[in-house]
N, CA, C and O atoms as CSV, one atom per row, in Angstrom:
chain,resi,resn,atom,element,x,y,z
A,1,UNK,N,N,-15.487,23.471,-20.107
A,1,UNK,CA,C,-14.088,23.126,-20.000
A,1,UNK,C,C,-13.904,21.645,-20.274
A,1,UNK,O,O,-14.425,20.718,-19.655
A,2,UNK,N,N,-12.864,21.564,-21.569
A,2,UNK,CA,C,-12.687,19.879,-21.317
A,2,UNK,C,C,-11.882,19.598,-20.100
A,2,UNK,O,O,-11.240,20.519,-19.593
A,3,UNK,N,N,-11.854,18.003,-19.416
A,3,UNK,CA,C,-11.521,17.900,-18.418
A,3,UNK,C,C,-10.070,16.957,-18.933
A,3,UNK,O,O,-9.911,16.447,-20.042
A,4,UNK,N,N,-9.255,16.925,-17.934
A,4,UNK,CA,C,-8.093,15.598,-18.789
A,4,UNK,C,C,-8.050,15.327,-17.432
A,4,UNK,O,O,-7.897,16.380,-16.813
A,5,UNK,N,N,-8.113,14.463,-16.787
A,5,UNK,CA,C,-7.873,13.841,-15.494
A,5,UNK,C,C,-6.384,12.849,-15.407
A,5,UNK,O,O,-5.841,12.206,-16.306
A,6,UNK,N,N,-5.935,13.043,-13.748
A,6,UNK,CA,C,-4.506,12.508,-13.628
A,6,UNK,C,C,-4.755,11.383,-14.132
A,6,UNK,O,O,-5.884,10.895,-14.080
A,7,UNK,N,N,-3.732,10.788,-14.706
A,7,UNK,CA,C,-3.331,9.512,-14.989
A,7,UNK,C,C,-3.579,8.337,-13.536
A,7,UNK,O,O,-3.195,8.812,-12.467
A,8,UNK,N,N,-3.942,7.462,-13.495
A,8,UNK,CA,C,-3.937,6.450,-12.084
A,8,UNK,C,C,-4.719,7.069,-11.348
A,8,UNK,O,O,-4.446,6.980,-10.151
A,9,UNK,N,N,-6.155,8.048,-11.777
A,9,UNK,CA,C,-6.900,8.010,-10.801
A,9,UNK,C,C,-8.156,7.344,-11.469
A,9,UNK,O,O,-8.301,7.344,-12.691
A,10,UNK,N,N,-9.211,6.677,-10.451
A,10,UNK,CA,C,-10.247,6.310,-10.831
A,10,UNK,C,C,-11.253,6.876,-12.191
A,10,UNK,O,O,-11.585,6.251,-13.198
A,11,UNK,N,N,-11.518,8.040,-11.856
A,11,UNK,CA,C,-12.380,9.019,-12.644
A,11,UNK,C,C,-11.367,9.192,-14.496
A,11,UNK,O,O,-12.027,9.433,-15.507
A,12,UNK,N,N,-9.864,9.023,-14.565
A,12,UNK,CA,C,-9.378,9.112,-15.835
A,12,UNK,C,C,-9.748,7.530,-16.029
A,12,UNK,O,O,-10.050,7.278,-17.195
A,13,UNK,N,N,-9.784,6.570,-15.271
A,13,UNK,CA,C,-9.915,5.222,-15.788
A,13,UNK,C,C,-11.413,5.058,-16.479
A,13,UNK,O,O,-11.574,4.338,-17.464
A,14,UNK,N,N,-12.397,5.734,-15.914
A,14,UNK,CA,C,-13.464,5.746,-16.286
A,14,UNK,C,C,-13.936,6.614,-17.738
A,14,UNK,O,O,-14.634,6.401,-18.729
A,15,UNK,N,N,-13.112,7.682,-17.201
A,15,UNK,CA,C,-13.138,8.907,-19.053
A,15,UNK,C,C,-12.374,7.862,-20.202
A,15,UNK,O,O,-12.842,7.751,-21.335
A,16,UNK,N,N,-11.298,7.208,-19.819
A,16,UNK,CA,C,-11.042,6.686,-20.819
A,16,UNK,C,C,-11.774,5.178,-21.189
A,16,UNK,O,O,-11.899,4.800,-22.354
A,17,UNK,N,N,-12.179,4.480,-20.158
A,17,UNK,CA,C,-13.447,3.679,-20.583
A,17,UNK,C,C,-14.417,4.349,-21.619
A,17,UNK,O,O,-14.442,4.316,-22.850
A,18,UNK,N,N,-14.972,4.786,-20.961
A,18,UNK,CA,C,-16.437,6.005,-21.826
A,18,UNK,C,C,-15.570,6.430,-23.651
A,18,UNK,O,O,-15.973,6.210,-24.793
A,19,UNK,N,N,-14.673,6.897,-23.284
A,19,UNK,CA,C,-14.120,7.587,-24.464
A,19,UNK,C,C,-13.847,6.364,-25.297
A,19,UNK,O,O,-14.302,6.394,-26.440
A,20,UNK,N,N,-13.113,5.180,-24.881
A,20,UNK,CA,C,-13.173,4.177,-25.759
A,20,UNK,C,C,-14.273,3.782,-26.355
A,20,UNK,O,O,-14.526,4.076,-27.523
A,21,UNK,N,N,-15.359,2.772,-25.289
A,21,UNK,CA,C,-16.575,2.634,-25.552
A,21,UNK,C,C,-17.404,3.199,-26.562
A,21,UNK,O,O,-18.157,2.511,-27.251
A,22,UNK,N,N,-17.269,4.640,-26.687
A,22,UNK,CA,C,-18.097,5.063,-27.762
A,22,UNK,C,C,-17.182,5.559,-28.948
A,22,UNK,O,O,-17.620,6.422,-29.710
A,23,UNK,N,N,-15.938,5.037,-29.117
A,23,UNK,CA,C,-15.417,5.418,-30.186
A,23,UNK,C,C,-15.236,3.640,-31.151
A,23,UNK,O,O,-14.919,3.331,-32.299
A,24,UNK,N,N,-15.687,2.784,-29.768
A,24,UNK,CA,C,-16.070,1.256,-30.987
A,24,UNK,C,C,-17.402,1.135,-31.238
A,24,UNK,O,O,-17.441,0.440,-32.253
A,25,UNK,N,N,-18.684,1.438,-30.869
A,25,UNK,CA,C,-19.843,1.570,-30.784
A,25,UNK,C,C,-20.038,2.957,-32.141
A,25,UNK,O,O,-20.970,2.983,-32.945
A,26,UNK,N,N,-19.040,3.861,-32.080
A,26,UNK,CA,C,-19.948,5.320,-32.999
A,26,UNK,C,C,-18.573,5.433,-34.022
A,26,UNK,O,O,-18.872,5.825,-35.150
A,27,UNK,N,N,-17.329,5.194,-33.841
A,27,UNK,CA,C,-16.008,5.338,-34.539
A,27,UNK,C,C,-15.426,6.542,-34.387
A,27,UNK,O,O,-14.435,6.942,-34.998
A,28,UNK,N,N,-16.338,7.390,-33.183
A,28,UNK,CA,C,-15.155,8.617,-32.671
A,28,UNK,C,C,-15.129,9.079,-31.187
A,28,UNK,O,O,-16.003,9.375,-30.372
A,29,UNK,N,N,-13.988,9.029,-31.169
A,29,UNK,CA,C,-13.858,9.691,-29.343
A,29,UNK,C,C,-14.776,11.040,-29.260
A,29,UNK,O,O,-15.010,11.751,-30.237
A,30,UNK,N,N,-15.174,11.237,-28.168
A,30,UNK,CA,C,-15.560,12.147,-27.723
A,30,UNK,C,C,-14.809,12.682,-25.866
A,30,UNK,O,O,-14.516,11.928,-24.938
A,31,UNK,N,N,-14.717,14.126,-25.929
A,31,UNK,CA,C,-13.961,14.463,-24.567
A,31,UNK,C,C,-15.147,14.521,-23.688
A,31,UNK,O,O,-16.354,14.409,-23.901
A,32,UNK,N,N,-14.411,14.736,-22.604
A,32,UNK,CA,C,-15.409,15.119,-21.468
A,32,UNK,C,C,-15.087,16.139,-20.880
A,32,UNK,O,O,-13.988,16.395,-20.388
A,33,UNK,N,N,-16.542,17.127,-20.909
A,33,UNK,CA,C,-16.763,17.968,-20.682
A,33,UNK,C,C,-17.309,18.886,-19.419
A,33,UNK,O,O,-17.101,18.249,-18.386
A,34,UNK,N,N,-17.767,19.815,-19.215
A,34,UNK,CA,C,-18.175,20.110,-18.206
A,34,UNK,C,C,-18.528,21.871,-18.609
A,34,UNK,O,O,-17.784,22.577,-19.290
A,35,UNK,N,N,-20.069,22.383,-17.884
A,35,UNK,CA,C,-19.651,23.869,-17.846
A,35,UNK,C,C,-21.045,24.390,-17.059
A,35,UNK,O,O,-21.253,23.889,-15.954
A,36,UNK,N,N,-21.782,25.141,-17.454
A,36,UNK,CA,C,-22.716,25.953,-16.166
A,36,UNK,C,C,-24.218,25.453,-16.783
A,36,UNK,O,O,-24.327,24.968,-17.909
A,37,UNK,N,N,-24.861,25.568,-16.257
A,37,UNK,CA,C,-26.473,25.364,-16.947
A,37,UNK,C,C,-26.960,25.980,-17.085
A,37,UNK,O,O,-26.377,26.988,-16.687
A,38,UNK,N,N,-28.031,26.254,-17.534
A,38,UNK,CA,C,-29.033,27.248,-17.752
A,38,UNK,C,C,-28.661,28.674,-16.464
A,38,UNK,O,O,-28.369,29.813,-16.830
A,39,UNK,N,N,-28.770,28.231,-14.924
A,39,UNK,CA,C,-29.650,29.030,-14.252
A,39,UNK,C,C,-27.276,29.183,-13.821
A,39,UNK,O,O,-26.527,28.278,-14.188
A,40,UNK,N,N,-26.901,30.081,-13.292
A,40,UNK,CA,C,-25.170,30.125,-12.980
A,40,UNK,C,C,-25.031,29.210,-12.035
A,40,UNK,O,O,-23.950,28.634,-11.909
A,41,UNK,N,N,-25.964,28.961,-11.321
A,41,UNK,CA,C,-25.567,28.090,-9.860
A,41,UNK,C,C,-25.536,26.370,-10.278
A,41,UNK,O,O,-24.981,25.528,-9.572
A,42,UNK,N,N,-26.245,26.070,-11.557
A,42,UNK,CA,C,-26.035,24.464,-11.907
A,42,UNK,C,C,-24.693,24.314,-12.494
A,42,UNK,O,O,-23.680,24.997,-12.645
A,43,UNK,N,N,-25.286,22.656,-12.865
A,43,UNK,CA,C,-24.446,22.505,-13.903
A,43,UNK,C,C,-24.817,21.695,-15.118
A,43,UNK,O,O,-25.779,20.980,-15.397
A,44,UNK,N,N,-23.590,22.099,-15.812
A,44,UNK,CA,C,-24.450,21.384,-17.710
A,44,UNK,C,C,-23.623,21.784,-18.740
A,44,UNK,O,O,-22.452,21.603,-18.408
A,45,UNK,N,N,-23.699,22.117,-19.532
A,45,UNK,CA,C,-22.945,21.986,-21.006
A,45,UNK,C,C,-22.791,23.185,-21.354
A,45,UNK,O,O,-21.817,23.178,-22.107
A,46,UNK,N,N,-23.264,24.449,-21.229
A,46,UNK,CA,C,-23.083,25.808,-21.537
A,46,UNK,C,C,-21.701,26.125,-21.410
A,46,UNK,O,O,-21.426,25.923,-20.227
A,47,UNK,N,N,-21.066,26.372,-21.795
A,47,UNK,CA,C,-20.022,27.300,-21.507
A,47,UNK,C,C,-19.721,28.397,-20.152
A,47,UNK,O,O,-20.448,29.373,-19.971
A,48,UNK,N,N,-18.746,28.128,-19.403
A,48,UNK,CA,C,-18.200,29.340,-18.624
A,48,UNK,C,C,-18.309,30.327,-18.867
A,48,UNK,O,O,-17.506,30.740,-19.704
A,49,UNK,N,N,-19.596,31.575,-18.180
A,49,UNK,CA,C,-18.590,32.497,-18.565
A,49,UNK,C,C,-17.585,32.951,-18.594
A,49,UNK,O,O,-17.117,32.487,-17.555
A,50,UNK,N,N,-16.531,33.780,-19.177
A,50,UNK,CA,C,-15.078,34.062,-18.859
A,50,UNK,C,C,-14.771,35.287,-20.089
A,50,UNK,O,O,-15.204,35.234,-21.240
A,51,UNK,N,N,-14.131,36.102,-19.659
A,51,UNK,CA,C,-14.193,37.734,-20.356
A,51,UNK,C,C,-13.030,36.638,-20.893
A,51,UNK,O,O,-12.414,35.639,-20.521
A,52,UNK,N,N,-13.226,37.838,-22.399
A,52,UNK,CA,C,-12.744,37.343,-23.787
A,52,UNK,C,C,-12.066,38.857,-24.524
A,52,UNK,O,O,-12.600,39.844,-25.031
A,53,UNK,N,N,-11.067,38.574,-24.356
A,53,UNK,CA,C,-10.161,39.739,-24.601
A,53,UNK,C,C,-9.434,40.043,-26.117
A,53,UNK,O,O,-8.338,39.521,-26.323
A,54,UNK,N,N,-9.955,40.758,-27.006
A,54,UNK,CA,C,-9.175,40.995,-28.131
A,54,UNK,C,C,-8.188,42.132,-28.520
A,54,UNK,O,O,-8.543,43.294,-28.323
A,55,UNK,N,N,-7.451,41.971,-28.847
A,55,UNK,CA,C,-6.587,43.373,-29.163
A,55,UNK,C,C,-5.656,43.081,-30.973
A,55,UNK,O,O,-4.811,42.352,-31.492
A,56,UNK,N,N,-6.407,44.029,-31.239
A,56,UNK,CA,C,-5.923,44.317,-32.618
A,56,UNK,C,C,-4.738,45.373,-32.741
A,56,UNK,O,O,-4.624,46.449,-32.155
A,57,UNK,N,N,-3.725,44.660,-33.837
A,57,UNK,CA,C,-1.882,45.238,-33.975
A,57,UNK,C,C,-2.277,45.872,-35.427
A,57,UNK,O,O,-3.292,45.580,-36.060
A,58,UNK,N,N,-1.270,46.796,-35.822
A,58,UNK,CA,C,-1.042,46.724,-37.096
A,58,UNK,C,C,-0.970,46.165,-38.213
A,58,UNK,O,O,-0.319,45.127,-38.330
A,59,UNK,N,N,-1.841,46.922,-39.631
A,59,UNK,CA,C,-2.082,45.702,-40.528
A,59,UNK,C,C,-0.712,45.498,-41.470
A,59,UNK,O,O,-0.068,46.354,-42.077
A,60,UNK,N,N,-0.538,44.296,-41.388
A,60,UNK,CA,C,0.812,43.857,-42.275
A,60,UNK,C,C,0.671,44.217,-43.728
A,60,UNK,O,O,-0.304,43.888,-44.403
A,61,UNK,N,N,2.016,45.129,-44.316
A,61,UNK,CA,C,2.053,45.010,-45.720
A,61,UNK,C,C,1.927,43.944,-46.211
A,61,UNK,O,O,2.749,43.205,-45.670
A,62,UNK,N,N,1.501,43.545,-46.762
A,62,UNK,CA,C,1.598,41.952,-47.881
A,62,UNK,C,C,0.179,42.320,-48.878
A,62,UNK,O,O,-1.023,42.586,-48.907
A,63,UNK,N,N,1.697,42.040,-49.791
A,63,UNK,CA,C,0.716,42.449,-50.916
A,63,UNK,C,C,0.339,41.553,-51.848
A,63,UNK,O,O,1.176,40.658,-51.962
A,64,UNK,N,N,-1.112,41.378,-52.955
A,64,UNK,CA,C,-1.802,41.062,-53.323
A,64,UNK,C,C,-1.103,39.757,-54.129
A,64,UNK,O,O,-0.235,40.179,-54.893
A,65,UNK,N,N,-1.186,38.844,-54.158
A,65,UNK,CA,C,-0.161,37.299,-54.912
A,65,UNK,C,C,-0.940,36.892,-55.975
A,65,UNK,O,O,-1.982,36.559,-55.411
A,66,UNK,N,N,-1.101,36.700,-57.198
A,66,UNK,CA,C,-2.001,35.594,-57.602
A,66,UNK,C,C,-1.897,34.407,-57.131
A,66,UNK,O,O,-2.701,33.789,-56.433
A,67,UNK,N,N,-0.581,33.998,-57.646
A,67,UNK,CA,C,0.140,32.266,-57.383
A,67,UNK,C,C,1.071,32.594,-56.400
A,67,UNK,O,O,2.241,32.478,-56.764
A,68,UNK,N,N,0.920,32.900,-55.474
A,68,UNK,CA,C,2.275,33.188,-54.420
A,68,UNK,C,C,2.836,31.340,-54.594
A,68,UNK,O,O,2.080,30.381,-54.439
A,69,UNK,N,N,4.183,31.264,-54.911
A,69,UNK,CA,C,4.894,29.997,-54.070
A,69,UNK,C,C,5.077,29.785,-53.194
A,69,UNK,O,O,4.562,30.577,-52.405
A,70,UNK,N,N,5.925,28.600,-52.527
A,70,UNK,CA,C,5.851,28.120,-51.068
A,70,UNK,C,C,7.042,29.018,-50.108
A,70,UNK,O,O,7.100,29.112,-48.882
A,71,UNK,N,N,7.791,29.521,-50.979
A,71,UNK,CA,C,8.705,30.358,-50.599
A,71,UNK,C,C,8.086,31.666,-49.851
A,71,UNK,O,O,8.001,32.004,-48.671
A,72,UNK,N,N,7.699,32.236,-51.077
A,72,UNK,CA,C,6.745,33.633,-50.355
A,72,UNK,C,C,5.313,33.214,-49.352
A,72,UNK,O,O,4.778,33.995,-48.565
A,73,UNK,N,N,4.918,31.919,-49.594
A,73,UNK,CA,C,3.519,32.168,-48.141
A,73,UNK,C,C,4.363,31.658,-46.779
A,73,UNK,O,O,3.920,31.784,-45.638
A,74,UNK,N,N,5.820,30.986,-47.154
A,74,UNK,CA,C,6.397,30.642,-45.740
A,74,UNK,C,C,6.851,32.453,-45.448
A,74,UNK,O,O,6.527,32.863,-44.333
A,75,UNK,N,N,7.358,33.190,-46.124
A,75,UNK,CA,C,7.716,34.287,-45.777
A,75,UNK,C,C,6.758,35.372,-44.857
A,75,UNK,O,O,6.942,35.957,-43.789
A,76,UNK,N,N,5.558,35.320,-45.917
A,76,UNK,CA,C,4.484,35.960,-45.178
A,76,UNK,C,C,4.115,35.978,-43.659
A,76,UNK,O,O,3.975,36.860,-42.812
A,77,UNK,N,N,3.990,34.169,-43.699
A,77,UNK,CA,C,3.491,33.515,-42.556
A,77,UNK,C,C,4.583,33.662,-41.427
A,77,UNK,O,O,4.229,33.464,-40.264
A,78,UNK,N,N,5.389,33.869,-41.597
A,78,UNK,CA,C,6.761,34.254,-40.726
A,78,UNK,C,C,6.230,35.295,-40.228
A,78,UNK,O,O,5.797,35.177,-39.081
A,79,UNK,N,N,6.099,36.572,-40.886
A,79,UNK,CA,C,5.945,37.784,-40.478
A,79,UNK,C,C,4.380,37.920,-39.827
A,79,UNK,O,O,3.997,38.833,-39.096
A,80,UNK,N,N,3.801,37.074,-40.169
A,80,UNK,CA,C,2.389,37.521,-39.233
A,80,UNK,C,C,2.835,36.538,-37.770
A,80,UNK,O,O,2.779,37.238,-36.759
A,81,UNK,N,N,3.216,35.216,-37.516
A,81,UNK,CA,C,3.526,35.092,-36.796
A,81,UNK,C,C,4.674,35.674,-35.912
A,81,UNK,O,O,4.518,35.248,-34.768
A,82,UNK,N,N,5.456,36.254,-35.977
A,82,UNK,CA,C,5.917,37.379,-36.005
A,82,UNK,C,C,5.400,38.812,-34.669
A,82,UNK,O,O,5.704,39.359,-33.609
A,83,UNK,N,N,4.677,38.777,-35.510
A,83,UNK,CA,C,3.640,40.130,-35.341
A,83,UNK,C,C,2.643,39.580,-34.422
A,83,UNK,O,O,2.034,40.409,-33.746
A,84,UNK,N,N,2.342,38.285,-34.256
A,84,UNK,CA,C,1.576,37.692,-33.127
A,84,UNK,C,C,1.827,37.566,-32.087
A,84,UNK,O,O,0.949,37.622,-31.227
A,85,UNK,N,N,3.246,37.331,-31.758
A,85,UNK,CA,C,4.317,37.189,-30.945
A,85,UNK,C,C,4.756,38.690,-30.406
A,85,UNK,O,O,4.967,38.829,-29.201
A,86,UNK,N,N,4.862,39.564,-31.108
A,86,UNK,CA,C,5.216,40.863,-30.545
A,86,UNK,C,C,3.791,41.691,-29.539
A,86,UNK,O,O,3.895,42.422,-28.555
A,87,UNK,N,N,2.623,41.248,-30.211
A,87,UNK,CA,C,1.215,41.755,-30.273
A,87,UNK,C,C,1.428,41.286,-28.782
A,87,UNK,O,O,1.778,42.054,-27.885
A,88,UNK,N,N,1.218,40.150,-28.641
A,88,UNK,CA,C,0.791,39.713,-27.229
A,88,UNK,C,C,2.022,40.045,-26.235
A,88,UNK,O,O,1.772,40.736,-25.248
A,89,UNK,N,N,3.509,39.525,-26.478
A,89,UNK,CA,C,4.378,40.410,-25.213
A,89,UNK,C,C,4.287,41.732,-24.693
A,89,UNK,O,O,4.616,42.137,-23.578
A,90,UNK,N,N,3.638,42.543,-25.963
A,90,UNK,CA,C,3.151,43.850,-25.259
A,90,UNK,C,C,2.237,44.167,-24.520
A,90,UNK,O,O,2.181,45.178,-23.820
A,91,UNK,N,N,1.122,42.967,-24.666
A,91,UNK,CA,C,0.003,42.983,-24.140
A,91,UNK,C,C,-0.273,42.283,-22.736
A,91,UNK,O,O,-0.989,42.749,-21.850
A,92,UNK,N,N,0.401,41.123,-22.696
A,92,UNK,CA,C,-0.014,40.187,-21.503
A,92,UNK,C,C,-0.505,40.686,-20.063
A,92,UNK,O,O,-1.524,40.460,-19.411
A,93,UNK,N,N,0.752,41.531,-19.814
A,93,UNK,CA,C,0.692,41.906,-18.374
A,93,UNK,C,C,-0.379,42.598,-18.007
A,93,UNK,O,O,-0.941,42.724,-16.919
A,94,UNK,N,N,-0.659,43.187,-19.445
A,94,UNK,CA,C,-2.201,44.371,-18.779
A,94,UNK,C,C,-3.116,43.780,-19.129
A,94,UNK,O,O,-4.013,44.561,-19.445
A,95,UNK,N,N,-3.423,42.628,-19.264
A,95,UNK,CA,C,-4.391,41.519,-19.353
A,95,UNK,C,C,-4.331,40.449,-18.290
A,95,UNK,O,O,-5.221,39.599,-18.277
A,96,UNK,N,N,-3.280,40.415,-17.323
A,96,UNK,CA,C,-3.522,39.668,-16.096
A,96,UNK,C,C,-2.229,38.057,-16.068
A,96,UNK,O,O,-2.123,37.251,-15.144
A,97,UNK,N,N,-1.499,38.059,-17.298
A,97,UNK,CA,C,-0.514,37.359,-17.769
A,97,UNK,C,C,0.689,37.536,-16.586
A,97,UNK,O,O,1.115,38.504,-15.956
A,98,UNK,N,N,0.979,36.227,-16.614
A,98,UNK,CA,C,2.742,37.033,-16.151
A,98,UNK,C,C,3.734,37.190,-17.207
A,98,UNK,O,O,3.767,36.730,-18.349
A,99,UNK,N,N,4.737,38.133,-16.403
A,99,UNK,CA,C,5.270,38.222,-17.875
A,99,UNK,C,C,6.388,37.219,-18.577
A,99,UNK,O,O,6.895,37.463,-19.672
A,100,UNK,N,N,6.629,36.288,-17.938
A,100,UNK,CA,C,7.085,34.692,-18.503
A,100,UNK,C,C,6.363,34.010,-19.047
A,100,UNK,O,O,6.692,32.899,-19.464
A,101,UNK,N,N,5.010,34.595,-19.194
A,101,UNK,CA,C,4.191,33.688,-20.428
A,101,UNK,C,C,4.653,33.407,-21.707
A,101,UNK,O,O,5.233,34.228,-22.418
A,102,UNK,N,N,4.481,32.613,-21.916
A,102,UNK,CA,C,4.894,32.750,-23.630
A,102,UNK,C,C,3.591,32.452,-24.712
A,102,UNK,O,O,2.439,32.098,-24.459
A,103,UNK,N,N,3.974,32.620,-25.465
A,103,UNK,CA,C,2.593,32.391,-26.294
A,103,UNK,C,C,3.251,31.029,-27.514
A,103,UNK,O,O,4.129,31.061,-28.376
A,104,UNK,N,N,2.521,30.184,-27.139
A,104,UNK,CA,C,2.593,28.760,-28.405
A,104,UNK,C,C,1.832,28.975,-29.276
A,104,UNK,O,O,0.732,29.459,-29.011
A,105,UNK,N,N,2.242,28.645,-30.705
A,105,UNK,CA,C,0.980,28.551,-31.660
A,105,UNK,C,C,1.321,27.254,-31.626
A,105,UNK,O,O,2.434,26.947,-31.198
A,106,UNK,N,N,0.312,26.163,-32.126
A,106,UNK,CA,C,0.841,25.099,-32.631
A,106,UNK,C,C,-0.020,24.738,-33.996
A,106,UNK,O,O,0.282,23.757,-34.676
């Protein structure tokens, strides 16, 4: 998990020390991190486990473009986002969501 710590506490004064520090020393930020170690009871850089949920919608007509223009891939892209947006309001709640979630793409 990256971490983002409150603003005005010690520990963000220090992430953003560190994060500076090695972005004049190497020329890129790096976050700070955190997750399980080797054995579940440490800790270290592995990843959380955490169930990973997919659910597949219907496949969208769209058909084959050579040169699609900017007109037709904004159109497309409408409709799959779209369809991303419908996919998941149907889905949330029986996945543990409330149902005022919303879903952002950005």
């Amino acid at each position: 998990n990256q971490e983002i710590f409150p603003e005005g506490t010690w520990i963000r004064f220090f992430q953003k020390t560190f994060q500076a520090t090695f972005k004049k020393i190497l020329g890129l930020n790096f976050c700070t991190f955190h997750g399980r170690g080797l054995t579940q009871e440490s800790w270290g850089f592995l990843p959380f486990n955490r169930p990973i949920t997919t659910v597949v919608g219907e496949p969208l007509p769209i058909p084959k473009i050579k040169r699609p223009d900017k007109t037709t891939v904004d159109k497309y892209h409408a409709l799959y986002i779209s369809a991303l947006h419908k996919l998941f309001d149907q889905h949330k709640v029986q996945y543990g969501l409330p149902e005022t979630q919303e879903l952002t793409i950005i």
